[in-house]
N, C-alpha and C positions, 0 to 999 in steps of 0.2 A: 625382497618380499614386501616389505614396509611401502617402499616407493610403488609398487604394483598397487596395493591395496589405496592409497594417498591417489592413483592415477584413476584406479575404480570407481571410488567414490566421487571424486570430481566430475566426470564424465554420466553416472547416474546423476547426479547434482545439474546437471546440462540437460539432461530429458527431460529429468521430471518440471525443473521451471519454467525449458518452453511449452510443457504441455498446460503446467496451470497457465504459465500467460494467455494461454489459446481460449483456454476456458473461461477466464475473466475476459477478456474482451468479448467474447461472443457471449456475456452478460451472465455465464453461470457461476457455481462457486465447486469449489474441491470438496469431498466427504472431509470427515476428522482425518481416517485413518491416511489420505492422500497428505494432507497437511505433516502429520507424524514421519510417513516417508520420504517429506523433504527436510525433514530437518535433520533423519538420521547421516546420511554421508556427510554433513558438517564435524561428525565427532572424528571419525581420523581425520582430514581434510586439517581441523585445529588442533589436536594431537602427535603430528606427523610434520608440521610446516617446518620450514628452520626459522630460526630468530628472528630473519629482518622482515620476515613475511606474517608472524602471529601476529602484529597489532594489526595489519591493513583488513588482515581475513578475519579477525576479529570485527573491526567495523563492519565489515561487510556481510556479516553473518548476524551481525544489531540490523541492519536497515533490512536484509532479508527475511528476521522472523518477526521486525514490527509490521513487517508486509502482512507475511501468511500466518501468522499466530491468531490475530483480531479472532478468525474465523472460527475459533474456538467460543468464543461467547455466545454465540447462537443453540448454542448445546444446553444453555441455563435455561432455566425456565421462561416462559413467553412473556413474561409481567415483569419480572428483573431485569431481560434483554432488553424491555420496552423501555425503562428504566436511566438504565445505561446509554441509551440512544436518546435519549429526549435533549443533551445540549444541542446535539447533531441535528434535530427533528425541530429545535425552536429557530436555530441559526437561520437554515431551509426557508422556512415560513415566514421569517420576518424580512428574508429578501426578497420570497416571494410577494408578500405585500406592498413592497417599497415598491418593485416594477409594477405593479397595480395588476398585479395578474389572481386568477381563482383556483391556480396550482396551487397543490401544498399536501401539506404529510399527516396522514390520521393515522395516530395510534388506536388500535382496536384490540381492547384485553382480552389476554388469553391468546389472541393468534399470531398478531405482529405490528407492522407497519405499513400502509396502503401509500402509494403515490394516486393521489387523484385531482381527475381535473373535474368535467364533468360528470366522471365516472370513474371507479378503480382501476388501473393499467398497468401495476408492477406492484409486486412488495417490493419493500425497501430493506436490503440487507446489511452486513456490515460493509460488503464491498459496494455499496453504491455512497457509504457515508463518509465524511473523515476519519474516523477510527479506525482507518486501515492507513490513509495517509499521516497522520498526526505521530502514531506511532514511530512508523518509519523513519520520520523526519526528525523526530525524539532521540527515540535510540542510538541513530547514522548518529548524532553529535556529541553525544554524552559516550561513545565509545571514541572516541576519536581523541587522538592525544592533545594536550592542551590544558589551561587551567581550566579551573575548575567553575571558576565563576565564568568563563567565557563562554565553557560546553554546554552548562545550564542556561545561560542566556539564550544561546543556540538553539535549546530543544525548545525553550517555550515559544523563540519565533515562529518555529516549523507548529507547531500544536494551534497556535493563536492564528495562523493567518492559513491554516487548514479549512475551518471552518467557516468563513467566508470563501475562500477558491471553492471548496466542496459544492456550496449553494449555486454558486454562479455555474457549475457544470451542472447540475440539474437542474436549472432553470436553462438553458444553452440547449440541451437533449431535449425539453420538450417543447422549446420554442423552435429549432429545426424538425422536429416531428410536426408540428401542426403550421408551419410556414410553408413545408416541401410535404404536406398531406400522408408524410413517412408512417409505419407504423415506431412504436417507442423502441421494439428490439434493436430494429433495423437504425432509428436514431442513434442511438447509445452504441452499437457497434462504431458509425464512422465519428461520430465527437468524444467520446468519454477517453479511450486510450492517446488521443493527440492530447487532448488538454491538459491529462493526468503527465504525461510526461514535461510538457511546458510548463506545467506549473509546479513541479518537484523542481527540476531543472533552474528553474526562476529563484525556488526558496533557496536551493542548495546553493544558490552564485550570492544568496543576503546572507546566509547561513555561512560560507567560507570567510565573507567579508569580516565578521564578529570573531570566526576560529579563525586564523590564516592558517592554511596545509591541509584546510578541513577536503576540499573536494582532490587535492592528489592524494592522501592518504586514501580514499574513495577509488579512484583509480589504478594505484598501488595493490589497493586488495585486489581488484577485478585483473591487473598483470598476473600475477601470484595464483588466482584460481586457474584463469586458461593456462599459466606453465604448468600447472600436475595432469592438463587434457592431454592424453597420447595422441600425437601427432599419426595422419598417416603415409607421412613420407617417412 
């Protein structure tokens, strides 16, 4: 019965993430209560593992809700979230200035965050900012076995060099939108989820360097989740 319910949840755990990954790529975000329903099958899933597999599904369940957690701060009020986003919002615009472009990010009290060039063309959420990656990249290291001063070293690389990658893909999105005459959705569909992956991908190989074992314990977890998926053979 145990291993049933350890197989259930895994396998909802596998819907529901490709379905948010669908929805962030094609530039939307999850409700709260979507984000809530991904986190629930992690409680047997980490409850139910055996020994050699709690620490890796442990990491792996850090780098998963530094993913989709962020998206709860959008729930604060519109002047604290604005708040909370301004490292994110000044990083953005000070790259923006260096490539000498007239892109850049207006906080507007009370409603949110505008991307605008000559004109407003998206608000800016938490998934378009670090604070979805920074986290993640945080988390993934400071869960991962290792000392102590190593794991911290780790997360503040992933945190610190979030925010420059961040910049560089939104300046990327809108200089392929206005190069190839794209609209911004249609930009951000085919750049943001390549880059976003190259560049986690990138920290995590500077990130193992500092922890050694960091990205197979990473791996290890991700063995360990698809063994509780019921096979259908």
């Amino acid at each position: 019965m145990v291993a049933i319910i350890e197989r259930i949840a895994a396998l909802v755990l596998l819907i529901l993430t490709a379905h948010a990954l669908w929805v962030h790529t094609n530039g939307g975000e999850l409700s709260p209560l979507e984000i809530v329903a991904l986190e629930v099958p992690w409680i047997p899933i980490l409850l139910k593992c055996d020994d050699k597999c709690k620490r890796p599904l442990l990491v792996l369940f850090a780098a998963f809700s530094g993913y989709f957690l962020p998206r709860l701060l959008e729930l604060l009020p519109k002047d604290i979230f604005i708040l909370i986003m301004m490292p994110d919002v000044l990083s953005v615009n000070i790259f923006m200035k260096i490539m000498g472009v007239t892109w850049h990010l207006k906080p507007i009290e009370g409603e949110g965050i505008l991307v605008v060039t000559n004109k407003p063309v998206a608000f800016y959420t938490i998934g378009c900012s670090s604070l979805r990656a920074a986290p993640l990249l945080a988390l993934t290291a400071l869960a991962a076995p290792g000392p102590l001063r190593k794991r911290i070293l780790a997360a503040l690389i992933g945190i610190l060099l979030s925010f420059p990658a961040n910049a560089i893909r939104v300046w990327g999105i809108l200089a392929v939108a206005d190069y190839f005459h794209l609209n911004f959705h249609l930009a951000h569909v085919l750049i943001s989820p390549l880059f976003s992956i190259i560049f986690v991908g990138l920290v995590m190989i500077i990130q193992d360097w500092v922890l050694p074992g960091y990205l197979e314990v990473i791996a290890d977890g991700l063995d360990c989740l698809l063994s509780c998926i019921p096979k259908p053979w």
